[in-house]
C-alpha positions in Angstrom: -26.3 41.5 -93.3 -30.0 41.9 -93.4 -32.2 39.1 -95.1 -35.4 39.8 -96.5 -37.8 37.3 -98.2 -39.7 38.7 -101.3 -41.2 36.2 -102.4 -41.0 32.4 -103.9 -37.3 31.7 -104.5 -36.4 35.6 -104.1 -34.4 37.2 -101.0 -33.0 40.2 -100.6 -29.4 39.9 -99.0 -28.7 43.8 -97.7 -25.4 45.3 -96.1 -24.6 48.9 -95.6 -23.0 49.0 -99.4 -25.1 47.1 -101.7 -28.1 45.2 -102.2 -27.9 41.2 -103.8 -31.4 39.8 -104.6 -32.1 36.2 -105.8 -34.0 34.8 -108.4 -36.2 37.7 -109.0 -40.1 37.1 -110.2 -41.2 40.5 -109.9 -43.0 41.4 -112.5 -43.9 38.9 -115.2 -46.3 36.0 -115.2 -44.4 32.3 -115.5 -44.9 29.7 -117.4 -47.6 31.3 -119.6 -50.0 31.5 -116.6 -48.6 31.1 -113.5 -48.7 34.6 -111.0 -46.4 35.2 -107.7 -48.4 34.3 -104.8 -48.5 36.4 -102.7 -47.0 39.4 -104.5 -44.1 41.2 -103.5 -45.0 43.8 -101.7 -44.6 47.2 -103.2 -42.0 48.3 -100.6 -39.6 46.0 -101.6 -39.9 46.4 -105.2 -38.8 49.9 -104.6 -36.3 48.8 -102.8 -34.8 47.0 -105.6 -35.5 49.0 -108.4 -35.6 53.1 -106.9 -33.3 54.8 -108.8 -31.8 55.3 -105.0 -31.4 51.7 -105.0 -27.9 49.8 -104.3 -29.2 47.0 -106.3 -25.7 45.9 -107.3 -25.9 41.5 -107.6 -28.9 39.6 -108.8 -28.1 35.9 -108.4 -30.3 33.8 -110.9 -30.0 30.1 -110.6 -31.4 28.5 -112.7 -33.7 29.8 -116.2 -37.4 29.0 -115.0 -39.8 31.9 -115.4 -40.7 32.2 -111.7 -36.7 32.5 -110.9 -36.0 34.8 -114.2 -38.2 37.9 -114.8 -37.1 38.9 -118.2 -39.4 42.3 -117.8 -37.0 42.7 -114.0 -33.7 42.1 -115.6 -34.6 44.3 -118.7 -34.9 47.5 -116.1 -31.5 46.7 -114.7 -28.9 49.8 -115.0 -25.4 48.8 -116.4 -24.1 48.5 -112.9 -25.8 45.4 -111.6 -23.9 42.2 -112.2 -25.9 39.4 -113.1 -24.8 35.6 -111.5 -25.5 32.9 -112.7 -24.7 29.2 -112.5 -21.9 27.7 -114.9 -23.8 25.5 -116.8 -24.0 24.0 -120.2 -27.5 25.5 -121.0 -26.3 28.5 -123.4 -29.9 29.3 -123.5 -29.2 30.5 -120.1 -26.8 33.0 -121.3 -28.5 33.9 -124.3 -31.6 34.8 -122.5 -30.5 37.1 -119.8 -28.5 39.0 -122.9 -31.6 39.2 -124.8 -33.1 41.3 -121.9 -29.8 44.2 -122.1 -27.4 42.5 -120.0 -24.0 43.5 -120.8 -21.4 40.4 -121.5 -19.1 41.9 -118.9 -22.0 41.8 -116.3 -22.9 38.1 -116.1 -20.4 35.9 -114.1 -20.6 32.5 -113.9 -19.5 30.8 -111.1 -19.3 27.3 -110.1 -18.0 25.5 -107.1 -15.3 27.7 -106.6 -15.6 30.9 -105.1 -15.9 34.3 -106.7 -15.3 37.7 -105.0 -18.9 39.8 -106.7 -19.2 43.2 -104.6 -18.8 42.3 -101.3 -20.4 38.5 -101.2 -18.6 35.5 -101.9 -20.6 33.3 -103.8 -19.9 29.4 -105.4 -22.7 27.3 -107.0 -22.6 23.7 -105.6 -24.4 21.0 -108.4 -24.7 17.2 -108.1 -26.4 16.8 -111.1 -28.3 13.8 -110.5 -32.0 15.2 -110.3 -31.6 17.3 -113.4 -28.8 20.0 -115.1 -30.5 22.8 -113.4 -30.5 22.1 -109.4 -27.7 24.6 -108.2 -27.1 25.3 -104.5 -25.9 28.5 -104.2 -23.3 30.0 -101.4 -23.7 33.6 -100.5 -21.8 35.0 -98.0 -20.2 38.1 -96.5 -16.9 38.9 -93.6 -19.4 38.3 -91.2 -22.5 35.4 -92.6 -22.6 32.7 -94.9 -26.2 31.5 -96.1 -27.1 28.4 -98.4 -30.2 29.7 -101.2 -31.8 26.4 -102.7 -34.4 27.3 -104.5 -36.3 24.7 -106.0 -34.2 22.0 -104.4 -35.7 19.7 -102.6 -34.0 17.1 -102.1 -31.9 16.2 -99.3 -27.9 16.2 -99.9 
């Protein structure tokens, strides 16, 4: 598995078969202001959005504009499954449906593992900083990485 950083919170997780990016701030500004720093570079955004592309998992964890690029996820093809963190935020939900995400495409998963593609992923959550600090575990047969995010805090 090939790991490629994009930028802020985003990776690229790339096999032979498919691609899995992370928290994706490609496009749109956040919070009303805020721009990525330094841009992703234009090779990897056509990467992850050629029409030759194996995008196949974006893993979102958590709904903060620099994380969740509603102009991004509205380009994605009916393919692509969305994860996201089991959480009681419906807002979560309701805003990556707003941007053409397909019911059947978003899984949530949780501490337990789910089988997306080829990855194995689980969301670990202590819930004592806030109710949106997810650890997530993405792994493949042969690597297993930990994606944190914002979090900063040691656990």
């Amino acid at each position: 598995m090939k790991l490629t950083h994009v930028n802020h919170s985003s990776f690229i997780y790339e096999t032979n078969e498919e691609l899995l990016l992370t928290d994706p701030w490609i496009f749109s500004n956040a919070f009303q202001g805020w721009s990525q720093y330094p841009y992703p570079h234009s090779n990897l955004v056509k990467k992850i959005i050629s029409r030759s592309s194996n995008l196949s998992i974006v893993v979102i964890s958590h709904a903060h504009d620099d994380h969740l690029d509603d102009i991004f996820l509205s380009k994605l093809t009916d393919n692509v499954k969305v994860v996201i963190p089991k959480t009681n935020n419906k807002g979560f939900i309701r805003r990556v449906l707003k941007n053409g995400i397909k019911e059947k495409n978003i899984i949530e998963v949780d501490e337990n593992i789910k089988k997306v593609g080829g990855f194995s992923i689980s969301a670990i959550f202590d819930g004592s900083l806030s109710s949106e600090d997810f650890v997530f575990l993405i792994s493949n047969n042969s690597y297993l990485t930990v994606h944190s995010n914002d979090n900063w805090r040691e656990y």
